[in-house]
C-alpha positions in Angstrom: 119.3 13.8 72.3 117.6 12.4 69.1 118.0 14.4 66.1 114.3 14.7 65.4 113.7 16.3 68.5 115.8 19.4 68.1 114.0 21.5 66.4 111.9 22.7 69.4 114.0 22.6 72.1 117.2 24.3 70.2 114.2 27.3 69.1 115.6 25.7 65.5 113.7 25.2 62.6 115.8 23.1 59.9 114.4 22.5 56.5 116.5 20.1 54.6 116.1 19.7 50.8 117.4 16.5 49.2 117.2 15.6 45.8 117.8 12.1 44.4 120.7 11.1 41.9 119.0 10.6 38.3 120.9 9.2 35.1 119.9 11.7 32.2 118.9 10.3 29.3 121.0 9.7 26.0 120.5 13.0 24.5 123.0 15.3 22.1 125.5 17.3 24.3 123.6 20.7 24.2 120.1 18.9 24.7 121.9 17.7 28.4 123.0 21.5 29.0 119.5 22.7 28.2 117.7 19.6 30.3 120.5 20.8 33.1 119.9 24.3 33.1 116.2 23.5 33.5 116.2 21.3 36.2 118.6 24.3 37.6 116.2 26.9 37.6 113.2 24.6 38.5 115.5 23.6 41.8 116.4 27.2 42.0 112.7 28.3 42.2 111.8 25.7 44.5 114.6 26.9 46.9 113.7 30.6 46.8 110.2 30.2 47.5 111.0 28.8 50.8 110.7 30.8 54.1 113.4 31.4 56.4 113.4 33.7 59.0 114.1 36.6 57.8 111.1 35.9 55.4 108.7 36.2 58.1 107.2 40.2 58.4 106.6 40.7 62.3 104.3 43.4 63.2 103.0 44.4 66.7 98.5 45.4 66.3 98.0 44.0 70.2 94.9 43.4 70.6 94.9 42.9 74.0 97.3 45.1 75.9 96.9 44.6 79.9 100.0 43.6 82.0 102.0 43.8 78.9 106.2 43.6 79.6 108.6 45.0 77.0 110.2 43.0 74.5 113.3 42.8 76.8 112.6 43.8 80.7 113.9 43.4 84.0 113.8 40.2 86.2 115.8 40.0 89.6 119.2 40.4 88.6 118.7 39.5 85.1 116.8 40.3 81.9 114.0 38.2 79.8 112.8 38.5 76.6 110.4 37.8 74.0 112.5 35.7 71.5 111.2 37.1 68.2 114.0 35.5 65.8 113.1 31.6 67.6 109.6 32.4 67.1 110.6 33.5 63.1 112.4 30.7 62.4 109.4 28.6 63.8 107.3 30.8 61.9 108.8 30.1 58.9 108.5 25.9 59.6 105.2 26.5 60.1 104.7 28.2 56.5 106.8 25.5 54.5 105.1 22.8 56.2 101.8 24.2 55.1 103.0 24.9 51.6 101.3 22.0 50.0 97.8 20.6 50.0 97.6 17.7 52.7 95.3 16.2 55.4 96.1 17.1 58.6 95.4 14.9 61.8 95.6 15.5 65.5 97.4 12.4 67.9 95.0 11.7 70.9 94.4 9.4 73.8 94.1 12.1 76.6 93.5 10.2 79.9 94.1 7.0 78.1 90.2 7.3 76.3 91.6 5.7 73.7 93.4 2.8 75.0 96.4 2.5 76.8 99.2 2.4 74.4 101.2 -1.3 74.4 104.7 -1.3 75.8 107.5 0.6 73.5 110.4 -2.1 72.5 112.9 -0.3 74.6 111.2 1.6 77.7 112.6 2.9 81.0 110.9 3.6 84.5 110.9 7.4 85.2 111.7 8.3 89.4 107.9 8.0 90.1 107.7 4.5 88.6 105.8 5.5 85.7 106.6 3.8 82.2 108.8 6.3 79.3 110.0 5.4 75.9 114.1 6.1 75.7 113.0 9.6 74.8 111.6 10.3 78.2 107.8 10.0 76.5 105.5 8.8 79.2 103.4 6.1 78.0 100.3 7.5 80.4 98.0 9.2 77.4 100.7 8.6 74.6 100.0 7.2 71.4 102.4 4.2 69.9 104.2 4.7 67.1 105.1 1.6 64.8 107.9 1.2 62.4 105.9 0.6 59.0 108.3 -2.5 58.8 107.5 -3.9 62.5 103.5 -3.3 63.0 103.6 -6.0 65.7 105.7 -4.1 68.8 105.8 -0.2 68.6 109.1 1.7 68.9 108.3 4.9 70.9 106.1 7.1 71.6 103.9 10.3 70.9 102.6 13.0 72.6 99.2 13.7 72.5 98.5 16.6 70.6 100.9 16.4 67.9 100.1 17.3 64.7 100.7 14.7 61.7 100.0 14.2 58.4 98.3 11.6 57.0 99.9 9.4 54.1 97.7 6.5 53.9 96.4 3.7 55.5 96.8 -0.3 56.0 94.6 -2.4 57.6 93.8 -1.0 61.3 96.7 1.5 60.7 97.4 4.9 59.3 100.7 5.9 57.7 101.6 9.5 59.2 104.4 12.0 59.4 104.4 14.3 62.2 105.1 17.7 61.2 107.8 18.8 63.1 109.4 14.9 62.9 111.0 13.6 59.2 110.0 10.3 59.6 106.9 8.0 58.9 105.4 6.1 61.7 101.8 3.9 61.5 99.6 4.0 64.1 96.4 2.5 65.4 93.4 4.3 63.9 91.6 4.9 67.1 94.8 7.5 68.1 94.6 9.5 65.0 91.5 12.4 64.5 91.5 13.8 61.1 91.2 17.6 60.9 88.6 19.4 58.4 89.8 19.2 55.1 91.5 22.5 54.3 92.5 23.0 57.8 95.2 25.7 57.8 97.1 27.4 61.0 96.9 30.7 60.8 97.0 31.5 64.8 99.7 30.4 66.8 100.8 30.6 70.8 104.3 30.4 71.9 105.3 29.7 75.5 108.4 30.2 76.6 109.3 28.0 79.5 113.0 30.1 80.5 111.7 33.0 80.5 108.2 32.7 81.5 106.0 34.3 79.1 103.3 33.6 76.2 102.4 35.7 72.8 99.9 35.1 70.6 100.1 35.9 66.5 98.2 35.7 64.1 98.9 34.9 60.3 97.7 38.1 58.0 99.4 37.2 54.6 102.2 34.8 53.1 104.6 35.6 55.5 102.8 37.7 57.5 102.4 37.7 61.3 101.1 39.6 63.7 101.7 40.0 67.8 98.5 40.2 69.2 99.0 40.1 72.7 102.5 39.4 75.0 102.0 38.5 78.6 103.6 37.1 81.7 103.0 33.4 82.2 103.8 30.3 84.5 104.5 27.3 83.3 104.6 23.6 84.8 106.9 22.5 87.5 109.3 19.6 88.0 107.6 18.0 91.0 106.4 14.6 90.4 104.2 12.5 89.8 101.6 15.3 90.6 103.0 18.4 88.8 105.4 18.3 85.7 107.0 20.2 83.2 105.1 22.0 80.2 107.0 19.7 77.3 108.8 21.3 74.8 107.3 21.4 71.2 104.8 22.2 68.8 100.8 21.2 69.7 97.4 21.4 68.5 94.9 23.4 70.3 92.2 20.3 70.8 89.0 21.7 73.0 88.2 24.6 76.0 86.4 24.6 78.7 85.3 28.0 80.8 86.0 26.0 83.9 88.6 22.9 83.9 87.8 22.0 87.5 90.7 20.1 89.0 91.7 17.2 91.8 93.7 17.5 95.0 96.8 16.4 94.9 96.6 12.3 95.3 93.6 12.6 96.1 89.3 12.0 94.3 88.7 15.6 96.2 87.6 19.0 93.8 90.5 20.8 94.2 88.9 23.8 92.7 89.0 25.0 88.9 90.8 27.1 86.3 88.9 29.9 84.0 89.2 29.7 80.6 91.2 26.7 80.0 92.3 25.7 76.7 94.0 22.5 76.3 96.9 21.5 73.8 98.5 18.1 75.3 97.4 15.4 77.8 96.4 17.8 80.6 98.5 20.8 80.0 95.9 24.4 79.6 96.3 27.5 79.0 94.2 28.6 81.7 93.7 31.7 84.3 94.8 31.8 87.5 93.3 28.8 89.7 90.3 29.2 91.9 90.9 26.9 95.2 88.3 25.4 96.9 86.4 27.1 99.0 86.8 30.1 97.1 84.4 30.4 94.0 85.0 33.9 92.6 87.3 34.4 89.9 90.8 35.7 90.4 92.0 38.2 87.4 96.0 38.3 88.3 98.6 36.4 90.6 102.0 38.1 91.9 103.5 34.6 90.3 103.1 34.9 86.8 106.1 35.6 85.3 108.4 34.5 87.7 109.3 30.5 88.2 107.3 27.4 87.3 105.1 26.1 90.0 102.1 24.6 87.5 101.2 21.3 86.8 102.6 21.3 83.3 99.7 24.3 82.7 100.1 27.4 81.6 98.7 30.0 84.0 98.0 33.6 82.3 96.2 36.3 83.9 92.4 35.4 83.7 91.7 38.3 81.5 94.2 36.9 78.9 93.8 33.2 79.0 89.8 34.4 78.4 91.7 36.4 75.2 93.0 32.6 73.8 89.8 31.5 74.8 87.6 33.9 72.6 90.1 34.4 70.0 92.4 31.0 69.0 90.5 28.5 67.2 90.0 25.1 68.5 91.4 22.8 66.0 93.2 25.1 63.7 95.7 27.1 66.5 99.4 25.8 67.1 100.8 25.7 70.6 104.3 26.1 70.5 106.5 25.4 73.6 109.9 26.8 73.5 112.8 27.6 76.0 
């Protein structure tokens, strides 16, 4: 596996500093040591005032409290958890990254309404025949990434969703770094939706696809985070080409709708809808539990949450929570992060 991808599907959040060789200038002997002890201090500062995990003040204030399991509880023959240090350390990526002033931008081309992206340089055929980058990145409503050397053939792919920062522009292209990937990429205008200025995450979701369950915090102070709610959840399910995993990683909250109505499977017919569905990448919602056809009445709770994936890459919630995210998360300014 890449290197850039670890940091969500280890639960790792790595920040790296790296500062470049400089020749000091010609000054007297205890000019250098002064210039050096300086730099020293500046570095040290610099260093200090970034977040680790045990930086990051976690507080429980839910907010809503139905269905709620313990931080560690029962399952079958097991136990599961709410991983509170993996959701620190992301916690504390999510602070450094936001430490400076920049523009923020959203990737996009859900259902392809922004093109098709061109084939990757290097691309494989997945079981069901459908078209992945080496990283298993499906090109269906991806967004190509270009080397800024090479703007004639992109390299791989991204997921809708992702968050990036933007860096510049040339010609048709924009100069981005994604924020939970060290590396720049261009891409095609038409993929890339600029956030408000001043955009800042101070509400994030984390799903955890192992052991099948969601919280949502909320960002009260430099550092400071509060659980606001801790649920069961199910999440997407290997079964292609109709259902899929929830991918691992770290997503912007992009619109809601009070009912995402769905198909059949492989087939044009309404297959019913979900209530309260927030969506975060391609076709992947938080949502309630599904209302199948011919049934119209909401259903509040389903003897399945918490137990195995069987979604198609959604997250299902209890309806009474997923209508929680739905009134309370932000659209545009919430993270979505997927862990296991």
């Amino acid at each position: 596996m890449k290197k850039e991808v670890l940091f969500i599907v280890c639960g790792m959040c790595l920040m790296l500093v790296g500062c470049e060789k400089q020749q000091m200038p010609d000054f007297p002997v205890t000019e250098k040591l002064g210039i050096m002890n300086d730099m020293l201090s500046r570095m040290e500062d610099r260093l200090s005032s970034k977040f680790t995990f045990s930086n990051i003040e976690l507080t429980k204030d839910l907010l809503y409290d139905r269905y709620t399991p313990e931080d560690v509880y029962p399952y079958g023959d097991t136990v599961r958890s709410f991983k509170w240090e993996t959701m620190r350390k992301c916690l504390a990526f999510i602070e450094n990254m936001q430490r400076d002033t920049v523009r923020w931008a959203v990737l996009c081309n859900y259902k392809n309404r922004n093109q098709e992206a061109p084939l990757v340089r290097n691309y494989v055929r997945n079981e069901y025949g459908r078209v992945s980058d080496t990283l298993g990145v499906e090109r269906y409503q991806s967004i190509p990434l270009y080397l800024p050397s090479d703007l004639e053939m992109p390299e791989r792919y991204g997921r809708d969703g992702s968050l990036v920062c933007l860096k510049g522009a040339k010609e048709d292209f924009l100069r981005v770094v994604p924020a939970a990937i060290e590396s720049e990429w261009m891409i095609p205008r038409r993929y890339v939706k600029p956030l408000l200025e001043g955009t800042a995450f101070h509400h994030v979701i984390f799903v955890d696809r192992r052991d099948q369950n969601i919280a949502t915090l909320e960002r009260t102070g430099k550092g400071k985070w509060v659980i606001r709610s801790m649920n069961p959840a199910t999440t997407g399910m290997h079964r292609p080409p109709y259902a899929q995993e929830t991918p691992l990683g770290m997503f912007l909250l992009q619109e809601k709708k009070e009912r995402m109505v769905f198909l059949k499977d492989g087939g044009s017919g309404v297959g019913g809808y979900a209530p309260y569905a927030s969506r975060f990448t391609n076709g992947a919602y938080i949502h309630g539990v599904p209302v199948n056809v011919p049934r119209t009445a909401m259903i509040e709770y389903s003897w399945s949450l918490g137990t195995t994936p069987r979604s198609h890459m959604c997250v299902r919630n209890a309806t009474s929570h997923a209508k929680f995210v739905f009134d309370r998360m932000p659209t545009g300014a919430t993270l979505v992060v997927v862990i296991e």
